[in-house]
NUSENU-887356 format. One line per 10 residues: number of its first residue (from 1); for each residue x, y, z of N, C-alpha, C. Coordinates in steps of 0.1 Angstrom, whole numbers. Layout:
NUM	X/Y/Z/X/Y/Z/X/Y/Z; ...
***
This chain:
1	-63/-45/231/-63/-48/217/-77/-47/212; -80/-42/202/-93/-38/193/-94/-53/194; -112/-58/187/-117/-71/187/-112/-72/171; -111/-67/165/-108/-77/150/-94/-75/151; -85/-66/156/-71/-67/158/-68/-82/163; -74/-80/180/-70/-97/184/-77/-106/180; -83/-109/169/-91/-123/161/-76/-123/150; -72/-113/147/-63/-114/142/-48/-121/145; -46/-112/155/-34/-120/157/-36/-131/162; -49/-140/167/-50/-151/170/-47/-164/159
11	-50/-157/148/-53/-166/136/-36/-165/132; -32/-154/131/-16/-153/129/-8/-163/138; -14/-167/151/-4/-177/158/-9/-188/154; -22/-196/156/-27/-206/151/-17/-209/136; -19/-202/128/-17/-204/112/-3/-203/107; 1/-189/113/11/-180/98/26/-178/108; 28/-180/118/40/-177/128/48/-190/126; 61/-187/117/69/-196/117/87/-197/126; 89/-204/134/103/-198/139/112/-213/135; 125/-202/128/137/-205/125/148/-199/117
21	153/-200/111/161/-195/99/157/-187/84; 153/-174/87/149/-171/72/151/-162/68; 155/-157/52/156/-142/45/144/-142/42; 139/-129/43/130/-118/42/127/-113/27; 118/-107/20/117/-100/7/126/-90/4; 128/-85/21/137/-74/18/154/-78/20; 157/-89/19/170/-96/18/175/-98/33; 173/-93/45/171/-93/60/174/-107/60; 178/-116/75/175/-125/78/168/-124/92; 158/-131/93/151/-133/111/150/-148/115
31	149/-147/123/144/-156/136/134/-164/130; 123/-152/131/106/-159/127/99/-153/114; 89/-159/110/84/-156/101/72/-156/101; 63/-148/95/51/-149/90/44/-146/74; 44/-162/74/36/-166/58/24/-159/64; 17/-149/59/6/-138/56/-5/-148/47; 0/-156/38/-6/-163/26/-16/-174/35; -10/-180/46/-13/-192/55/-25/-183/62; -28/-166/63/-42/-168/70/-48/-158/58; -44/-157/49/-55/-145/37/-61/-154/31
41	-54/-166/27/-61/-175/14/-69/-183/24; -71/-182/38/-82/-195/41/-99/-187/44; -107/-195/39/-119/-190/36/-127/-185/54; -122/-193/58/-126/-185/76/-118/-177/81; -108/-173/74/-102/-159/77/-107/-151/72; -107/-147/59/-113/-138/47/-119/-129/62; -130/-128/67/-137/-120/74/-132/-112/82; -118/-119/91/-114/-115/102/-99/-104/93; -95/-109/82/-84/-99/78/-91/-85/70; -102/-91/67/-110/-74/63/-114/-65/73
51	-117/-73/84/-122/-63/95/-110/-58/102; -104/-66/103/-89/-61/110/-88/-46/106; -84/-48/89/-78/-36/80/-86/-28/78; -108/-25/77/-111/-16/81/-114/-9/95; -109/-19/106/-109/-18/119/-97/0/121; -91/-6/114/-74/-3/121/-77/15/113; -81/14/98/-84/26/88/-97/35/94; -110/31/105/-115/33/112/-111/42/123; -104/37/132/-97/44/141/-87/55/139; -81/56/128/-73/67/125/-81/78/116
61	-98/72/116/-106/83/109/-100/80/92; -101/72/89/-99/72/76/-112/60/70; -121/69/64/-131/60/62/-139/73/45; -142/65/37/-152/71/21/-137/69/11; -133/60/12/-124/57/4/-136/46/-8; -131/43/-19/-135/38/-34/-132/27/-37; -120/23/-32/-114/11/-40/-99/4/-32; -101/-6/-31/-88/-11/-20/-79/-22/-30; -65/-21/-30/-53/-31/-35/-42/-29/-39; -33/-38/-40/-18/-38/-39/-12/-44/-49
71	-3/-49/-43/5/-57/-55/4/-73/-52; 5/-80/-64/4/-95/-67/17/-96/-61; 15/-114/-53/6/-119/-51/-2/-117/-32; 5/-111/-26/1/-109/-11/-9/-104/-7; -9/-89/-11/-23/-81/-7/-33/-84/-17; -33/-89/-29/-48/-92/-34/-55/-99/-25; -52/-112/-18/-59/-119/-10/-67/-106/4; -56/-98/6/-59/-84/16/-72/-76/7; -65/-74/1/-78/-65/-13/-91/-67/-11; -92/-79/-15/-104/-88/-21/-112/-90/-5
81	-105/-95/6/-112/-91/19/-119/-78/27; -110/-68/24/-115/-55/24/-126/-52/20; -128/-55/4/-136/-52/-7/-153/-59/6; -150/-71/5/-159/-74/12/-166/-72/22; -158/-71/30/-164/-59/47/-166/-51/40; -168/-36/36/-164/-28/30/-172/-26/24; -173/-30/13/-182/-29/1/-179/-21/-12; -164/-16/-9/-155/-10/-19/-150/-19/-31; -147/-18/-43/-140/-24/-51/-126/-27/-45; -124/-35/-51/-110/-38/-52/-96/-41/-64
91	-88/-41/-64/-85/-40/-79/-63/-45/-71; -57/-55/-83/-42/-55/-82/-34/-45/-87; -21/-47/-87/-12/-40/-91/-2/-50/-96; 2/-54/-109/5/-59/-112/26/-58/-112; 30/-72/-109/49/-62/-112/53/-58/-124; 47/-65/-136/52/-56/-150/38/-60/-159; 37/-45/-164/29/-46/-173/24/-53/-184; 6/-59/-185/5/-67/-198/8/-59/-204; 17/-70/-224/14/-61/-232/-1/-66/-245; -9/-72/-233/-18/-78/-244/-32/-72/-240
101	-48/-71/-246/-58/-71/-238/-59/-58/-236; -63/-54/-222/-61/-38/-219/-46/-34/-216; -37/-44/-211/-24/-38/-208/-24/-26/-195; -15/-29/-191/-11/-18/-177/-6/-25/-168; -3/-21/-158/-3/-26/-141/-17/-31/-129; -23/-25/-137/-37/-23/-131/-47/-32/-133; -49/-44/-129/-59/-51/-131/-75/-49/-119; -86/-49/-127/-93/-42/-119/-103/-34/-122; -113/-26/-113/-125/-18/-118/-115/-3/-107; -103/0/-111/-99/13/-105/-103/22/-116
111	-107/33/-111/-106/48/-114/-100/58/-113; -94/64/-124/-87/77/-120/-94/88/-103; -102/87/-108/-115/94/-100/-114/92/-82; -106/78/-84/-108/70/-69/-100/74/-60; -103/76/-44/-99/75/-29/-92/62/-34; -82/57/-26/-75/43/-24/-67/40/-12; -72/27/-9/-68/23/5/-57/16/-1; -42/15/-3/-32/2/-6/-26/-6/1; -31/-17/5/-27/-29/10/-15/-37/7; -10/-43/22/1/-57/19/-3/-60/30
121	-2/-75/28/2/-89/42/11/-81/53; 21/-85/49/31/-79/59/48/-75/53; 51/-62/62/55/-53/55/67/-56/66; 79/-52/60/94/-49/64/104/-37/63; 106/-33/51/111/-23/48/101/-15/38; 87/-22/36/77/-17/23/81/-15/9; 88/-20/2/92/-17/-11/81/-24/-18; 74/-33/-14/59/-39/-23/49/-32/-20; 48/-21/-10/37/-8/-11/44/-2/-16; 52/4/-14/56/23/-20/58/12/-39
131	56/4/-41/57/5/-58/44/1/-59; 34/-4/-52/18/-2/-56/16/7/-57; 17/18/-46/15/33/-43/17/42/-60; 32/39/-60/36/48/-69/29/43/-84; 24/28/-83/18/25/-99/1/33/-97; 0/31/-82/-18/38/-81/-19/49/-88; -8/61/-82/-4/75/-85/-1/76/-98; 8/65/-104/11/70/-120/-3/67/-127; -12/59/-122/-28/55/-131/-35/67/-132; -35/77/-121/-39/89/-120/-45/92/-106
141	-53/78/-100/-57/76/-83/-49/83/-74; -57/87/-61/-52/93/-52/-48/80/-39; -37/82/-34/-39/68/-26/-40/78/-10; -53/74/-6/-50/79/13/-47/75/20; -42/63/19/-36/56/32/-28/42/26; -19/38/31/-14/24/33/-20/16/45; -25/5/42/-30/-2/53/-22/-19/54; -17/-19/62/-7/-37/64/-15/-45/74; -16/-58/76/-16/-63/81/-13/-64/94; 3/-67/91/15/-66/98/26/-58/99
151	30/-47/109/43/-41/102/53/-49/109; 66/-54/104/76/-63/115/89/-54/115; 89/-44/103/101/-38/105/96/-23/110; 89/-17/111/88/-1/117/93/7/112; 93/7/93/99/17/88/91/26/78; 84/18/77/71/23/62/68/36/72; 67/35/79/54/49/83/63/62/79; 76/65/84/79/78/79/81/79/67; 84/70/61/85/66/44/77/73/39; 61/70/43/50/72/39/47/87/44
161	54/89/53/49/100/58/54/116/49; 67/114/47/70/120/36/66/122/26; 60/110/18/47/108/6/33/119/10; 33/118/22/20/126/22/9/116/24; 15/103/26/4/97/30/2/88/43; -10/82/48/-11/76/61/-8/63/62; -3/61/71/2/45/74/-3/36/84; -13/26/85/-24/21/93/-17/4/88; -8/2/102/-8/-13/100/-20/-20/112; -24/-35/108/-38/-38/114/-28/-40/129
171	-14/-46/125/-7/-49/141/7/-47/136; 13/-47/146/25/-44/146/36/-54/153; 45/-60/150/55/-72/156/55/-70/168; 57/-64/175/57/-62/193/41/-65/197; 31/-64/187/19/-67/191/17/-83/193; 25/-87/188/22/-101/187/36/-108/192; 43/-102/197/53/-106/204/68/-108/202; 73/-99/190/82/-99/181/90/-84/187; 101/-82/182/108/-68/182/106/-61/167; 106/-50/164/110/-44/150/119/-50/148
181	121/-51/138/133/-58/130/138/-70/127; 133/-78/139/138/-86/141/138/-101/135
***
C-alpha cells in the first residue's frame, strides 16, 4: 500500500468503520459502514485525506488540474483538503440551485476555463459524483478525473469510463477488508 493510502485507511479503522445494520445512500443495505464525515471533518486528518486523493491522482499520472470539488455535504470536507496539499482551488456543488446572490450550483472560485478533479468520501453506486460531474460540465468546466476516497461498491469506474472520464478511488473496500458490495 502507498504511504498516504495506508495513513489512510488507518484513520478509517481508528475513526469511520462502523459494523451492523445499515441502508446506504444508494438504498443497499450492508453489514458495515463508513461515516467518511468521522475522518474528513477532524483537523489531524485534513492532511492525510488530501494526500491520499493527490497520492492516488499522482499515480495514474493525472496531475495540472485547477480546481478540486463535489457535492454538499461529503466531498467538500474532501475538496477543501485537496485544495490544501495541492494548492488548487476548490469550490461545491450544490443539490439545488440558489435563487438569491449569484445563484447556481456552484459555490466557489470555479472557472469555465478549469481542469477539475471531482471528489466524494465514499462511493457505492456514485450517483453523488456523476450529478457533481454533470453540474461541473453543465458550468462549462472540464472534469478529468473522479477521485473517492473509498470505492465500497466497484461500479463508478465503468460508469465513468463511458463519460470519458478517469476514476481514481484513494482505496478500495477489499483494501481495507470489505467485499464490493457488500
Amino acid at each position: 500500500m502507498r504511504p498516504a493510502q495506508a495513513a489512510l485507511a488507518e484513520v478509517f479503522h481508528k475513526y469511520a468503520i462502523r459494523t451492523g445494520d445499515f441502508t446506504l445512500a444508494s438504498g443497499r443495505k450492508s453489514t458495515w459502514y463508513l461515516d467518511g464525515r468521522m475522518v474528513t471533518f477532524r483537523g489531524d486528518c485534513v492532511q492525510i485525506v488530501g494526500r491520499a486523493v493527490v497520492e492516488a491522482l499522482s499515480v495514474v499520472g493525472i496531475d495540472g488540474y485547477d480546481a478540486v470539488g463535489g457535492l454538499v455535504v461529503g466531498a467538500v470536507p474532501v475538496a477543501v483538503a485537496v485544495a490544501a496539499v495541492s494548492g488548487v482551488r476548490s469550490f461545491a456543488v450544490r443539490k439545488e440551485a440558489k435563487d438569491h446572490g449569484a445563484g447556481g450550483l456552484i459555490a466557489g472560485p470555479l472557472e469555465v476555463t478549469d481542469r477539475v478533479v471531482v471528489v466524494e468520501d465514499t462511493v457505492t453506486s456514485g450517483g453523488s459524483a456523476l450529478q457533481a460531474l454533470r453540474a461541473v460540465r453543465d458550468f462549462g468546466a472540464e472534469v478529468v478525473a473522479v477521485a473517492t476516497l473509498l470505492d465500497r461498491g466497484g461500479e463508478l469506474g465503468p460508469l465513468l469510463a463511458a463519460e470519458g472520464v478517469a476514476y481514481v478511488p484513494a482505496l478500495t473496500a477489499p483494501e481495507i477488508g470489505f467485499a464490493f458490495g457488500s
